[in-house]
Phi, psi and omega in degrees: 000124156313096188299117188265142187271052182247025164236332175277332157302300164281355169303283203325317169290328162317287192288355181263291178321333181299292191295339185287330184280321192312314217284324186285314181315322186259015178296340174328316168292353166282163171073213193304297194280041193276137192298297204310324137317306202273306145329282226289281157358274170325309190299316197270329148320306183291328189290346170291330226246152146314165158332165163214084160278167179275101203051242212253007209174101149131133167306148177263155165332325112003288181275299176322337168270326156336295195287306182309318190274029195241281170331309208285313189281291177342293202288339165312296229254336170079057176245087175306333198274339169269343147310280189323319164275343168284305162321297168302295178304333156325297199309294207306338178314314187311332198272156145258351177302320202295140155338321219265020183229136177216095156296012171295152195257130206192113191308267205323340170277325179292325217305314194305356140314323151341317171314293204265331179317313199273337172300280159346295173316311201270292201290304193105343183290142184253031121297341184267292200309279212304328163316310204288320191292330178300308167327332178251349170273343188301275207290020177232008179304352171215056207309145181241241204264314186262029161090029172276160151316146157322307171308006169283085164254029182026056156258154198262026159298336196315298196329269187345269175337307209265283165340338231204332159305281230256016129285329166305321188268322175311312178330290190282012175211335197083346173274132189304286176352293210277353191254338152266027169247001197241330184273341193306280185334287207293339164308325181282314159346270165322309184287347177256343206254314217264153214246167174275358163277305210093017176291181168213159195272152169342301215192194172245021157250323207246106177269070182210155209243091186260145200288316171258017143255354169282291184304314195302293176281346197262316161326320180275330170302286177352291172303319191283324213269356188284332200221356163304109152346161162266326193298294182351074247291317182269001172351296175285319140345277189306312195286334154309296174322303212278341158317286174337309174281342190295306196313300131357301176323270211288001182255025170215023177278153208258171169310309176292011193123280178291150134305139184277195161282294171300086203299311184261030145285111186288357188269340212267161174273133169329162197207121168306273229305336171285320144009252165321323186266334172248004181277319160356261156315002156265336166281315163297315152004281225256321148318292189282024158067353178303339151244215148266123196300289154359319189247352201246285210305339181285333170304300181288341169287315183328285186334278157000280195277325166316335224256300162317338161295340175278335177264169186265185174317309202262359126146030156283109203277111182284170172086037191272087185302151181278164186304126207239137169254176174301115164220129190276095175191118194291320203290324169285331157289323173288326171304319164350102167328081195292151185248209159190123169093000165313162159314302184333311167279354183257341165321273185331301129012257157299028135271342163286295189316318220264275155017262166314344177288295202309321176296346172259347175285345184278334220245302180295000000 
């Protein structure tokens, strides 16, 4: 019997029809705005710049998610001469003797274990994974009432700092103990923090919805839920939280693109680095089948392209708050000093950036 190819005429067709829409979908990434230009720039800007330390001692936090979104484009871009160079300004992390290490225990101090962890990754050298594992075991050598690192002062920068180590460490080794200090920690988190918008508050002094501490947690939900078992007791937790918040997200993103500092004051001035960090967590989203594609990619081409309109010439993003603690006082957020070319802003940034490569590569 003579088979008919009219299912296979629609399959064929079916998959062209995808691609033509994927193709339409990414045009966003040509010209000034292809991420692989937009990476390069970035990248070498970091590699120009003096150290950025923390207070007196320990690279800050900042240029350690900087380095991480460095390695990822490098490593993208199959850019060996950029590998090489990142390693190398890097390598003192191996020491502790070196400035760029402060064993005080501290999120923002341990969080540099990302580094050598992401060094690890790309490369395969086991002196850095023996470096990264102390960062992550040093913070949990000790628990407090609600079985946390110590180091938990429930702010919601923390999701990050603490998330985004022992996910890391999950990555490079594989043992569950680090993907369950990294979902545990973000669970408790959500259950203390997170709002009935589904935003989250600073802290417990301050009940305002500032914008890169906000980008901190949707950035960490991301990271973790990206590389978490679903078999994870807190899997689903998170992932709830972090729908919700996503969900949120898009009903205060401005005409332009941007996130305020305040997100839901409509009065507050736009903010990159929140930006960035949630078009970010929207984009892994949107990979990991966690969003809806449909309702998500027009937020993150927004984001995207304000965000390349934002940098200067030498790839610095401009419109950056500078590093802000807990103040219950809506006039101290707004006041806040803006920069052009923090870390703060330049992480994400390339972390974005990284993103978008893999979708056009997905795409050629």
């Amino acid at each position: 019997m003579k088979k008919s190819g009219l299912p296979v005429t629609i399959l064929l067709l079916v998959i062209c029809i995808n691609l033509i829409t994927l193709a339409k979908n990414l045009k966003f990434l040509e010209g000034k705005y292809d991420p692989v230009l937009i990476g390069e720039k970035i990248v070498e800007n970091l590699l120009q710049r003096d150290y950025m330390i923390y207070i007196n001692r320990g690279l800050h936090y900042s240029e350690a998610g900087t380095a991480v979104g460095a390695l990822r484009y490098a490593r993208l871009t199959q850019r060996k001469d950029l590998i090489e160079k990142i390693i190398a300004r890097y390598e003192p992390l191996l020491y502790d003797t070196s400035i760029l290490v402060c064993r005080r225990p501290h999120v923002d101090l341990s969080v540099i274990g990302i580094v050598p962890l992401e060094i690890y990754l790309v490369t395969g050298k086991e002196d850095f994974l023996k470096q990264g594992l102390t960062f992550a075991d040093y913070q949990w050598d000790t628990l407090e009432t609600h079985g946390l690192t110590h180091e938990a002062r429930f702010w919601i920068d923390d999701m990050y700092m603490v998330g985004m180590l022992q996910i890391q460490t999950y990555r490079a080794t594989g043992k569950n103990i680090y993907a369950e200090r990294a979902a545990k920690f973000l669970s408790v988190y959500i259950d203390s923090l997170q709002q009935t918008n589904g935003l989250f508050f600073h802290g417990g002094v301050s009940h305002y919805f500032w914008g890169r501490g906000n980008g901190w947690v949707a950035s960490a939900m991301a990271e973790v839920l990206s590389s978490l078992p679903k078999e994870n007791e807190y899997y689903y937790i998170i992932l709830k939280g972090y729908r919700k918040m996503m969900s949120a997200l898009l009903q205060y993103q401005t005409e332009n693109g941007m996130w305020r500092q305040i997100i839901d004051y409509p009065y507050s001035w736009t903010e990159s680095s929140c930006t960035a960090m949630f078009a970010y967590a929207m984009a892994v989203g949107i990979d990991k089948g966690l969003l809806p594609k449909k309702k998500y990619l027009k937020a993150v081409k927004k984001a995207w392209i304000a965000l390349v309109n934002h940098l200067n010439k030498d790839g610095n993003l401009r419109e950056v708050c500078v590093g802000t603690g807990q103040v219950n006082d809506l006039e101290f957020y707004l006041k806040r000093p803006r920069v052009c070319g923090d870390f703060h802003g330049q992480a994400p940034m390339l972390w974005l950036t990284s993103k978008m490569i893999e979708w056009k590569y997905r795409e050629d």
